[in-house]
MARMARKOL-358433 format. One record per atom (N, C-alpha, C): residue number from 1; atom name; x, y, z; residue in one letter. Coordinates in steps of 0.1 Angstrom, whole numbers, plus 5000, padded with zeros to 4 digits. Example, Ala and Ser with C-alpha at 12.3 -4.5 7.8 and 13.67 -1.06 7.14 Angstrom:
// residues 2
[1; "N"; [5132; 4943; 5078]; "A"]
[1; "CA"; [5123; 4955; 5078]; "A"]
[1; "C"; [5132; 4967; 5078]; "A"]
[2; "N"; [5128; 4978; 5071]; "S"]
[2; "CA"; [5137; 4989; 5071]; "S"]
[2; "C"; [5129; 5000; 5079]; "S"]
This chain:
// residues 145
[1; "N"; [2889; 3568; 6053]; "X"]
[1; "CA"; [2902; 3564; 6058]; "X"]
[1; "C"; [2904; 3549; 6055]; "X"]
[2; "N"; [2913; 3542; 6059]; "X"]
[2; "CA"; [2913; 3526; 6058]; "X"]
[2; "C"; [2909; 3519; 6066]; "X"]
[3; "N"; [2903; 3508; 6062]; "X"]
[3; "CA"; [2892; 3502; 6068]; "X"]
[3; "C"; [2905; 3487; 6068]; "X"]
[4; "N"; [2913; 3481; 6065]; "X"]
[4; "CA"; [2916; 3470; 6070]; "X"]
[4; "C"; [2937; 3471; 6064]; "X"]
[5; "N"; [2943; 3472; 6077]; "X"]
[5; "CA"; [2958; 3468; 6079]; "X"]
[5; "C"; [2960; 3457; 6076]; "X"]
[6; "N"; [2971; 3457; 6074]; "X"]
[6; "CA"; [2982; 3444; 6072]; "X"]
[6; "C"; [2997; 3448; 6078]; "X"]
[7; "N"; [3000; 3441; 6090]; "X"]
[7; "CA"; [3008; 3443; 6096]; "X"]
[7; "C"; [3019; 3433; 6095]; "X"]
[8; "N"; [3032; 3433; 6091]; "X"]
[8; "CA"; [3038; 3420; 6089]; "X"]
[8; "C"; [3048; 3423; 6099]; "X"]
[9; "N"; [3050; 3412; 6104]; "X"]
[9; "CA"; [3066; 3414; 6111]; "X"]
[9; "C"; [3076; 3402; 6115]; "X"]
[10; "N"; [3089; 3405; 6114]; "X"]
[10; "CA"; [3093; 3395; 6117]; "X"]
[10; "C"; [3103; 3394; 6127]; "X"]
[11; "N"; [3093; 3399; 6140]; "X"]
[11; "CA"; [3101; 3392; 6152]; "X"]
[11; "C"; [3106; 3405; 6158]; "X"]
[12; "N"; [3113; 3412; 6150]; "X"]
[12; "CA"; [3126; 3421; 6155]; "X"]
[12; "C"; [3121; 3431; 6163]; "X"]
[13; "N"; [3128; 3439; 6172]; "X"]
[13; "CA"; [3125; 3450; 6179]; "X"]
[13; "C"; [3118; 3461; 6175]; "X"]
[14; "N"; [3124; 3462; 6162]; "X"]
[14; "CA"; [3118; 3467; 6150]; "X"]
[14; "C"; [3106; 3469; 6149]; "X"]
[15; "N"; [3102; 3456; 6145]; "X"]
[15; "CA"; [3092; 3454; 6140]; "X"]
[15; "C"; [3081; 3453; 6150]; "X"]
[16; "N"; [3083; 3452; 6165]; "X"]
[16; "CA"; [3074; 3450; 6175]; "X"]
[16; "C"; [3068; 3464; 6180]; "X"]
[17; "N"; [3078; 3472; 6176]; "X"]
[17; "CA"; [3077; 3491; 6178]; "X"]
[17; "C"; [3063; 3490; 6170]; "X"]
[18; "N"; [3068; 3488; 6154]; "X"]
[18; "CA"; [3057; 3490; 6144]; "X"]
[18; "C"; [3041; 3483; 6145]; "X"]
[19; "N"; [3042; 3472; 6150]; "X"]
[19; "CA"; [3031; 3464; 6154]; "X"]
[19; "C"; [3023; 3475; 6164]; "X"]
[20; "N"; [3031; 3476; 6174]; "X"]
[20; "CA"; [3026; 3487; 6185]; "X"]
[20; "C"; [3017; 3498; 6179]; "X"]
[21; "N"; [3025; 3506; 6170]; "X"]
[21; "CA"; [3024; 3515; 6169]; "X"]
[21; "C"; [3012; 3514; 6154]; "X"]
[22; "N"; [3012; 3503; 6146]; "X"]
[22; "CA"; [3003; 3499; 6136]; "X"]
[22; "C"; [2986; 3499; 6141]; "X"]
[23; "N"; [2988; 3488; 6156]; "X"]
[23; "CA"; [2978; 3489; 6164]; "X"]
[23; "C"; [2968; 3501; 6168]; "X"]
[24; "N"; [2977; 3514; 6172]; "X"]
[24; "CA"; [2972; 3523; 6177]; "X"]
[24; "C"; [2967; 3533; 6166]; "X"]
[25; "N"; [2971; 3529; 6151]; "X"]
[25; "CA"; [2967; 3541; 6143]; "X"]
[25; "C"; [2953; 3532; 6137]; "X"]
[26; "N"; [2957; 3514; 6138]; "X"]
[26; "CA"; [2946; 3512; 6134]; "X"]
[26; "C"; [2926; 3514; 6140]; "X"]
[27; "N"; [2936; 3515; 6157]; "X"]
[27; "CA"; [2921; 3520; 6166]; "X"]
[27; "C"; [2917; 3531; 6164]; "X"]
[28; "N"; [2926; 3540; 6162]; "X"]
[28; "CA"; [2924; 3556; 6156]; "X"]
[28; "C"; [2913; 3554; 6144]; "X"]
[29; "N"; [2916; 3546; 6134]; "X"]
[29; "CA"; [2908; 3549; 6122]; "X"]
[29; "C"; [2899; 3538; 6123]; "X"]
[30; "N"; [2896; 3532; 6133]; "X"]
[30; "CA"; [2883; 3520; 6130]; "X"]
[30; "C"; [2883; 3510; 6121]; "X"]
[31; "N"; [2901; 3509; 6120]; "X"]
[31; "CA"; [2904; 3498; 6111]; "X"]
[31; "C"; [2904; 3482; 6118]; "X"]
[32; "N"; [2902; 3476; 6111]; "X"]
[32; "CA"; [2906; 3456; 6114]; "X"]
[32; "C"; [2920; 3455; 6112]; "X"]
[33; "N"; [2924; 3449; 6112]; "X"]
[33; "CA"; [2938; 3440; 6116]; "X"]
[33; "C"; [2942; 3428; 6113]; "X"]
[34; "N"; [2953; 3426; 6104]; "X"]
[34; "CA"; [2956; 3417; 6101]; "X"]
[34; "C"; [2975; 3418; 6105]; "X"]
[35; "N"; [2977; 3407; 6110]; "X"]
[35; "CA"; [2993; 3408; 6111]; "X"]
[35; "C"; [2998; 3394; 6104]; "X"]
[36; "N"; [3007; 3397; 6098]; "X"]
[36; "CA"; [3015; 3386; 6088]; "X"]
[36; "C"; [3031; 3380; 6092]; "X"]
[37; "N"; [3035; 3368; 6092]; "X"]
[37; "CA"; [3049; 3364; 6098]; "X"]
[37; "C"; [3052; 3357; 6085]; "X"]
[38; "N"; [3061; 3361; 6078]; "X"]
[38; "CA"; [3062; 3355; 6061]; "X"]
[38; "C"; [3077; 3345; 6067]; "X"]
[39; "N"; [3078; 3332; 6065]; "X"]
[39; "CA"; [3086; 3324; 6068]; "X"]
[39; "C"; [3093; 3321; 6061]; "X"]
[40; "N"; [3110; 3322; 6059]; "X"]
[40; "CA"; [3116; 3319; 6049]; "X"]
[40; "C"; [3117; 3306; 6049]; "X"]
[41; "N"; [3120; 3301; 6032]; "X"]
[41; "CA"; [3119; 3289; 6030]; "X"]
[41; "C"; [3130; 3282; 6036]; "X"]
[42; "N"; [3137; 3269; 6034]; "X"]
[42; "CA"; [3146; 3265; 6035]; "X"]
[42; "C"; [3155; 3265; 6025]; "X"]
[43; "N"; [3169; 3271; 6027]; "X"]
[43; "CA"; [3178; 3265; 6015]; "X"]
[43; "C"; [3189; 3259; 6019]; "X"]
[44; "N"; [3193; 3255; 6012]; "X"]
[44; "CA"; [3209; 3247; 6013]; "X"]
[44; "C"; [3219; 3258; 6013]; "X"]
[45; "N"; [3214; 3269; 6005]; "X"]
[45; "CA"; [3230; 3273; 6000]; "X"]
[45; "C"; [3220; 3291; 6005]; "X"]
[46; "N"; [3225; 3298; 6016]; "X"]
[46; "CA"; [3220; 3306; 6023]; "X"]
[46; "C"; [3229; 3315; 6025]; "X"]
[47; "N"; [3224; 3328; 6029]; "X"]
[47; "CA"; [3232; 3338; 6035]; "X"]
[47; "C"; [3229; 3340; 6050]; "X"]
[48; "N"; [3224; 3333; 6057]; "X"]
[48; "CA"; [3216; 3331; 6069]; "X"]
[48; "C"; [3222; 3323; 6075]; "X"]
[49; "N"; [3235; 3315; 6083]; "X"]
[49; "CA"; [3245; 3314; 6091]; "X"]
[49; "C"; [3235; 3304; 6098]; "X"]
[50; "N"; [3225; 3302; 6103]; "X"]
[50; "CA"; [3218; 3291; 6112]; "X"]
[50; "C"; [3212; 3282; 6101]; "X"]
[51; "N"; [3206; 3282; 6087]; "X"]
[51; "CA"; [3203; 3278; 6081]; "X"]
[51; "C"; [3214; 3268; 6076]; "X"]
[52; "N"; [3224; 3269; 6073]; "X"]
[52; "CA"; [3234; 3259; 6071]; "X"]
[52; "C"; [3238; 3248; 6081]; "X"]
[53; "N"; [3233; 3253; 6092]; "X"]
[53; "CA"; [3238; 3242; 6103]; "X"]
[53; "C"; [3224; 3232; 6107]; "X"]
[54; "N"; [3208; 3237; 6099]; "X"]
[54; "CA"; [3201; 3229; 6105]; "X"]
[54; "C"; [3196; 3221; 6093]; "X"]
[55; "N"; [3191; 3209; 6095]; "X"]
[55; "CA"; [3182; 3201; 6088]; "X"]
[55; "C"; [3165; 3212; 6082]; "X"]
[56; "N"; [3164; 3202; 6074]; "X"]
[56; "CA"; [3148; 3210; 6070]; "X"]
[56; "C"; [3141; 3213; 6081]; "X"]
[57; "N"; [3136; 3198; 6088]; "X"]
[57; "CA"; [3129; 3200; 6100]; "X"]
[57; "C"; [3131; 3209; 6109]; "X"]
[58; "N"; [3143; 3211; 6111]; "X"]
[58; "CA"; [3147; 3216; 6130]; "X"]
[58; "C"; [3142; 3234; 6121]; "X"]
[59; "N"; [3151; 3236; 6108]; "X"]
[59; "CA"; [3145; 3246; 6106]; "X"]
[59; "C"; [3132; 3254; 6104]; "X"]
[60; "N"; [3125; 3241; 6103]; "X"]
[60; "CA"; [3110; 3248; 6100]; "X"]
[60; "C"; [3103; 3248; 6111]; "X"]
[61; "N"; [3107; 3239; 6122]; "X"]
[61; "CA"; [3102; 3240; 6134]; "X"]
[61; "C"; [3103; 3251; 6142]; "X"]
[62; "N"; [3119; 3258; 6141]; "X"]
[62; "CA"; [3123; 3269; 6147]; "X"]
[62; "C"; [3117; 3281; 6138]; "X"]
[63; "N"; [3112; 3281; 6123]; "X"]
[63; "CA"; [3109; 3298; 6120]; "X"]
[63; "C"; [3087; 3295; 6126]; "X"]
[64; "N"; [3084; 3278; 6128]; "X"]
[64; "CA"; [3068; 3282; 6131]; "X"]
[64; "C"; [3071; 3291; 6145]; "X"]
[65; "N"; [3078; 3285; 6152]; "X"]
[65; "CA"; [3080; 3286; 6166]; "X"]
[65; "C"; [3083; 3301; 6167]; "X"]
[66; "N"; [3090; 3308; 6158]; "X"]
[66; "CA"; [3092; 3323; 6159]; "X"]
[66; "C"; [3080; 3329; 6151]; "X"]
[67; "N"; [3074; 3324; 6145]; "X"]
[67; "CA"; [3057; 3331; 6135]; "X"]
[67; "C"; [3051; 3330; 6148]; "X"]
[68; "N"; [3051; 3317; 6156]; "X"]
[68; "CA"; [3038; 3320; 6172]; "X"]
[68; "C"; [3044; 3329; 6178]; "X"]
[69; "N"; [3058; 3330; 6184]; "X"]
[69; "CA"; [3060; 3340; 6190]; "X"]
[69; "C"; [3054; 3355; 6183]; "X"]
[70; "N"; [3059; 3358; 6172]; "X"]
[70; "CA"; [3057; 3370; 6170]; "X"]
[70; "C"; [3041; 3375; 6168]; "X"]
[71; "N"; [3033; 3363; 6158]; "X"]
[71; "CA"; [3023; 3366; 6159]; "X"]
[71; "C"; [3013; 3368; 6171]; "X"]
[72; "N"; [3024; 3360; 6182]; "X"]
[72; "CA"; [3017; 3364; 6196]; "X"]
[72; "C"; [3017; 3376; 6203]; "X"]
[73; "N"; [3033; 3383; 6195]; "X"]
[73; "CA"; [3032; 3395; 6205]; "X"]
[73; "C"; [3020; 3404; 6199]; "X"]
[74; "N"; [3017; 3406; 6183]; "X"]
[74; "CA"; [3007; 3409; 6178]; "X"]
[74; "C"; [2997; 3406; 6183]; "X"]
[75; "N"; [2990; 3399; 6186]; "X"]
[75; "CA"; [2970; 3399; 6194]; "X"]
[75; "C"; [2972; 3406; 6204]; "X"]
[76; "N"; [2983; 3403; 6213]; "X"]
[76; "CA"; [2989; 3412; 6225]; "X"]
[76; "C"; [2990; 3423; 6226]; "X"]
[77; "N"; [2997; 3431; 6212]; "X"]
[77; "CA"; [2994; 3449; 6210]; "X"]
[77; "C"; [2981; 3451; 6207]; "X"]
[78; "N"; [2975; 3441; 6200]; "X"]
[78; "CA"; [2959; 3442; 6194]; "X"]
[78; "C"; [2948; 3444; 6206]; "X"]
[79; "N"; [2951; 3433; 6220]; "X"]
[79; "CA"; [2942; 3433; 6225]; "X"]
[79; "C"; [2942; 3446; 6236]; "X"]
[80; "N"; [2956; 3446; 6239]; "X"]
[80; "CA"; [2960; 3463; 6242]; "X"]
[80; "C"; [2954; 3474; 6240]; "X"]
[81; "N"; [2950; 3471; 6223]; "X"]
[81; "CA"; [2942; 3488; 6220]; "X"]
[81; "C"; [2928; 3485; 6219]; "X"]
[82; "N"; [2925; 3471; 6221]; "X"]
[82; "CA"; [2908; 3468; 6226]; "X"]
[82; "C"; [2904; 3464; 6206]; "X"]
[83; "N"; [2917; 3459; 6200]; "X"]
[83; "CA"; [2911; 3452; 6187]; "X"]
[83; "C"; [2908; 3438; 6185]; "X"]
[84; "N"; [2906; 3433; 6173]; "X"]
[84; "CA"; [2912; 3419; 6172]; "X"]
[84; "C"; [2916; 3417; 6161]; "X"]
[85; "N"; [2929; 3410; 6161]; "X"]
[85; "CA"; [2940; 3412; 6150]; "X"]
[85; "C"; [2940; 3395; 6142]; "X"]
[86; "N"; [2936; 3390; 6135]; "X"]
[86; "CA"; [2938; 3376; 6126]; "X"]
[86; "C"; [2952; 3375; 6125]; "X"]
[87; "N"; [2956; 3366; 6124]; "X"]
[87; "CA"; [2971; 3361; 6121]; "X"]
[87; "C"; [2969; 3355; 6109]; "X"]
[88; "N"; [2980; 3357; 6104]; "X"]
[88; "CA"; [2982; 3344; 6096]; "X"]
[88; "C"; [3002; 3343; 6089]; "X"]
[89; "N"; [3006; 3334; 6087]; "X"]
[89; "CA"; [3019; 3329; 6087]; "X"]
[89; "C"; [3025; 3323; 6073]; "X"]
[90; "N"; [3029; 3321; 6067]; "X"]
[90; "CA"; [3033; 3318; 6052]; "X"]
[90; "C"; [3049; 3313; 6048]; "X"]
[91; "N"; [3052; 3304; 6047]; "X"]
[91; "CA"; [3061; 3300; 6040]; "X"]
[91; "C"; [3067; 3309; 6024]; "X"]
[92; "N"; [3077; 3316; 6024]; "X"]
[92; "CA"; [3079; 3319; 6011]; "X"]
[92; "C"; [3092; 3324; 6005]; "X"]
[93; "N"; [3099; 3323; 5997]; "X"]
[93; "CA"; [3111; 3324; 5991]; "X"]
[93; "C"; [3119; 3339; 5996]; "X"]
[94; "N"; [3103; 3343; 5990]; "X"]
[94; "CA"; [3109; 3361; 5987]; "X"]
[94; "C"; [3093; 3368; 5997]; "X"]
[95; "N"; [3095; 3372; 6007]; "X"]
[95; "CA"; [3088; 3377; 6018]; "X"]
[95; "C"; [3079; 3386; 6012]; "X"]
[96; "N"; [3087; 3398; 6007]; "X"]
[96; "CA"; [3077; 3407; 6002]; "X"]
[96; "C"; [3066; 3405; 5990]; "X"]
[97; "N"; [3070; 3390; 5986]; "X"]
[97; "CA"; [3058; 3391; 5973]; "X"]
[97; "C"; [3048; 3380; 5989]; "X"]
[98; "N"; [3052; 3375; 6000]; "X"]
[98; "CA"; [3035; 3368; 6007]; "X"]
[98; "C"; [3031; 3379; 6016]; "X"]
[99; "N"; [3038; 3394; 6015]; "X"]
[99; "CA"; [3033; 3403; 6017]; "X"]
[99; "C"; [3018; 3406; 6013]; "X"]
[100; "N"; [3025; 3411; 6001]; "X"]
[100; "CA"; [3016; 3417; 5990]; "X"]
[100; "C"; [3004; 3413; 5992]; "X"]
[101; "N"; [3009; 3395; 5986]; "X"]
[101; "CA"; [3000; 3387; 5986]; "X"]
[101; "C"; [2990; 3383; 5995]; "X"]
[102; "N"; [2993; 3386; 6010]; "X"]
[102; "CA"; [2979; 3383; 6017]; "X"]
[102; "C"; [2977; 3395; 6020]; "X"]
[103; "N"; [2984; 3407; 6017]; "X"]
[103; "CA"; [2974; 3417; 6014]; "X"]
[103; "C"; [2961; 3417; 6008]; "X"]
[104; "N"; [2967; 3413; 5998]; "X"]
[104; "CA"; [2955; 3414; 5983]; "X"]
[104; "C"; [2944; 3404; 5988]; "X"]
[105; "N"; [2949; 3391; 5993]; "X"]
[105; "CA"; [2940; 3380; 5995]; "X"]
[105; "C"; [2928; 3385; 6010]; "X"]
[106; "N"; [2936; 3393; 6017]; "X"]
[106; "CA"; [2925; 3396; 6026]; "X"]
[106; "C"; [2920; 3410; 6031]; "X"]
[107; "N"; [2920; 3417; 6015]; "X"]
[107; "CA"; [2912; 3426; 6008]; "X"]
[107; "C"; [2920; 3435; 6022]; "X"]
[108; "N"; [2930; 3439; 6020]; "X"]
[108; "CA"; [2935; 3452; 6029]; "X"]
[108; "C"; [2944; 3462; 6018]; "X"]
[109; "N"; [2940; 3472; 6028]; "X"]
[109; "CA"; [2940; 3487; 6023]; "X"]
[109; "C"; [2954; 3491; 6027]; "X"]
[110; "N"; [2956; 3493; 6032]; "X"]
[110; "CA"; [2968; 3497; 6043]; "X"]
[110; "C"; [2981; 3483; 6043]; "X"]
[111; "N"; [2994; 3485; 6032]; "X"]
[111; "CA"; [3006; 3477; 6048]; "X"]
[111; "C"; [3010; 3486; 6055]; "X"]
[112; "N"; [3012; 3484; 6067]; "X"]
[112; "CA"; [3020; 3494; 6075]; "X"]
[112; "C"; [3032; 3484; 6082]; "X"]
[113; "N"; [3041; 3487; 6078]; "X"]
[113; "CA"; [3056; 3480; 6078]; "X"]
[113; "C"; [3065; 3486; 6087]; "X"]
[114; "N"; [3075; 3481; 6093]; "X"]
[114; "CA"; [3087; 3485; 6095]; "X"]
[114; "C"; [3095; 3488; 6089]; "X"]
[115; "N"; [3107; 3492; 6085]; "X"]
[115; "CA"; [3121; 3491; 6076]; "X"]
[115; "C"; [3128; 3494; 6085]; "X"]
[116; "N"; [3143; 3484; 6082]; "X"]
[116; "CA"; [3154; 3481; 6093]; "X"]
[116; "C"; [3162; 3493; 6086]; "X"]
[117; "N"; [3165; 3502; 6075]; "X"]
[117; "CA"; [3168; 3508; 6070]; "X"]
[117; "C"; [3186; 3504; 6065]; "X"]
[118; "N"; [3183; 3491; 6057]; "X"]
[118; "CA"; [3195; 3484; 6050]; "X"]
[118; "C"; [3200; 3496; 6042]; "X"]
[119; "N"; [3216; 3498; 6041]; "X"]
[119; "CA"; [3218; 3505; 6035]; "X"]
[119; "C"; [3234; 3500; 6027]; "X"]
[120; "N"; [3239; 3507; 6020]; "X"]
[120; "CA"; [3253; 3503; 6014]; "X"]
[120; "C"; [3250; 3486; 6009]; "X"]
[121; "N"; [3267; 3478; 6014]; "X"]
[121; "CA"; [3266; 3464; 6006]; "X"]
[121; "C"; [3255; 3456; 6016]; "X"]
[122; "N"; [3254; 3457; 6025]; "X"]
[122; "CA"; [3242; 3451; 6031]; "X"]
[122; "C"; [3228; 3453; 6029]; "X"]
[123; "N"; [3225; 3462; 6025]; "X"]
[123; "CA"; [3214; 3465; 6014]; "X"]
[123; "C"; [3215; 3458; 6005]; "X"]
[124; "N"; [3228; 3464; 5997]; "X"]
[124; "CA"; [3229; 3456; 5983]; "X"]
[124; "C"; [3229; 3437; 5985]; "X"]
[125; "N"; [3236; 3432; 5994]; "X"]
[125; "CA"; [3230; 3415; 5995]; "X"]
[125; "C"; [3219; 3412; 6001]; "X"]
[126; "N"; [3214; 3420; 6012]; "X"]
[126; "CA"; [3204; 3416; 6015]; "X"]
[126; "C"; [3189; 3420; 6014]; "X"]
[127; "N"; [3189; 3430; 6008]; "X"]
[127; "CA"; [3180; 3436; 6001]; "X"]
[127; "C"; [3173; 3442; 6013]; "X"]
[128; "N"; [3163; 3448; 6005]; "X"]
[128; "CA"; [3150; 3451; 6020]; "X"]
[128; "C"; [3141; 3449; 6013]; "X"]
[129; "N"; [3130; 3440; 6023]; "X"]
[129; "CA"; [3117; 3433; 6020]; "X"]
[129; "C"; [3107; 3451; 6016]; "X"]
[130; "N"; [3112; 3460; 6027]; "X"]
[130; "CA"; [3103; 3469; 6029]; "X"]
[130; "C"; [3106; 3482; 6012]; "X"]
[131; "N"; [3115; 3479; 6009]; "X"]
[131; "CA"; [3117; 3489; 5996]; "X"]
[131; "C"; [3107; 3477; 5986]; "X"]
[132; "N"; [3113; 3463; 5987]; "X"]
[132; "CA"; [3100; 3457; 5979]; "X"]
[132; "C"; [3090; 3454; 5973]; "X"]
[133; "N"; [3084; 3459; 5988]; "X"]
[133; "CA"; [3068; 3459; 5986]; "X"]
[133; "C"; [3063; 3472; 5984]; "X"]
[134; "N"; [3075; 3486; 5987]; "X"]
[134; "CA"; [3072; 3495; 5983]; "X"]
[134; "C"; [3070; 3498; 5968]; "X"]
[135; "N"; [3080; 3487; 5957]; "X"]
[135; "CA"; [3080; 3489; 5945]; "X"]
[135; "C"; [3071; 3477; 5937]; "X"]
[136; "N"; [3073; 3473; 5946]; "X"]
[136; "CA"; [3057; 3462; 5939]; "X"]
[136; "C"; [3047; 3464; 5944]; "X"]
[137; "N"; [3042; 3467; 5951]; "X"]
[137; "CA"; [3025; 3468; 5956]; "X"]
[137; "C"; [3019; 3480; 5952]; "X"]
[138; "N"; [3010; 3475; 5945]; "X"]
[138; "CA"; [2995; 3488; 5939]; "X"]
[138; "C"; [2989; 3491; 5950]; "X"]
[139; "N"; [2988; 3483; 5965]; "X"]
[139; "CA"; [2980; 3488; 5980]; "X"]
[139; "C"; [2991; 3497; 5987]; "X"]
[140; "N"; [2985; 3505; 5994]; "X"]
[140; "CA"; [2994; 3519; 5998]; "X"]
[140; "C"; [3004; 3514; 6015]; "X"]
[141; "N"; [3012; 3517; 6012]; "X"]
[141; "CA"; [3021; 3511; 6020]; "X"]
[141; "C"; [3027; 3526; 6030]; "X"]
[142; "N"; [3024; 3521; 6036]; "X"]
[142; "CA"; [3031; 3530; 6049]; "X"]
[142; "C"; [3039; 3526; 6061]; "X"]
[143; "N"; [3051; 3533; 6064]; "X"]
[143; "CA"; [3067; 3526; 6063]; "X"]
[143; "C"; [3068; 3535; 6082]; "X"]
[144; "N"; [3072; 3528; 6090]; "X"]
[144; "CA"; [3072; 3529; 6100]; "X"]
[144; "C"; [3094; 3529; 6103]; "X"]
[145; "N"; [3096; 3542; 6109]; "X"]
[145; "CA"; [3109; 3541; 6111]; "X"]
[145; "C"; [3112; 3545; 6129]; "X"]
């Protein structure tokens, strides 16, 4: 079975279900745990409505402050099912490639993801991180609805 998850999330109700629920399949299989908060960058010229109104700073201060939150609720489902879950947080443009990527970097088997289930033009602008990494990642991805 798989020996090491990668659980990413970001924040959303969503995504706190899947943590939960990532947790419990990972104790099931005697897997480790990794949970990931991929931080978007800063831009000037955004589709993201709070991004326009903040400076660099205030913004980067507000997505660490939402990576501790979330990463916190993660050790919290982790310690829950009696695991222990590593964190780690990443700055990056396009989410689903520091997916991948600390997939690969910390040799995991398993993402097990959420999907907000974007569909129509909101799909089409804002894409989904979760279709992605479904279409870029060689590691087996399992999609949490």
């Amino acid at each position: 079975m798989y020996k090491h998850l990668l659980l990413p999330t970001d924040g959303s109700p969503l995504s706190e279900d899947a943590i939960r629920r990532g947790m419990r399949f990972a104790r099931e299989s005697g897997a480790r745990v990794t949970s990931l908060y991929a931080m978007p960058a800063f831009q000037v010229l955004s589709y993201h409505a709070d991004m326009l109104e903040d400076t660099r700073e205030a913004f980067d201060n507000r997505m660490r402050a939402e990576a501790k939150r979330a990463l916190a609720f993660a050790q919290q489902a982790a310690q829950q099912e009696g695991l222990v879950c590593e964190t780690v947080s990443h700055t990056s443009e396009h989410p689903y490639q520091a997916i991948i990527q600390t997939a690969r970097d910390h040799g995991c088997d398993l993402i097990f993801m959420a999907s907000h289930g974007r569909r129509g033009i909101e799909g089409l602008l804002l894409g989904s991180e979760t279709q992605k990494v479904l279409t870029h990642s060689k590691i087996a991805v399992l999609v949490h609805r």
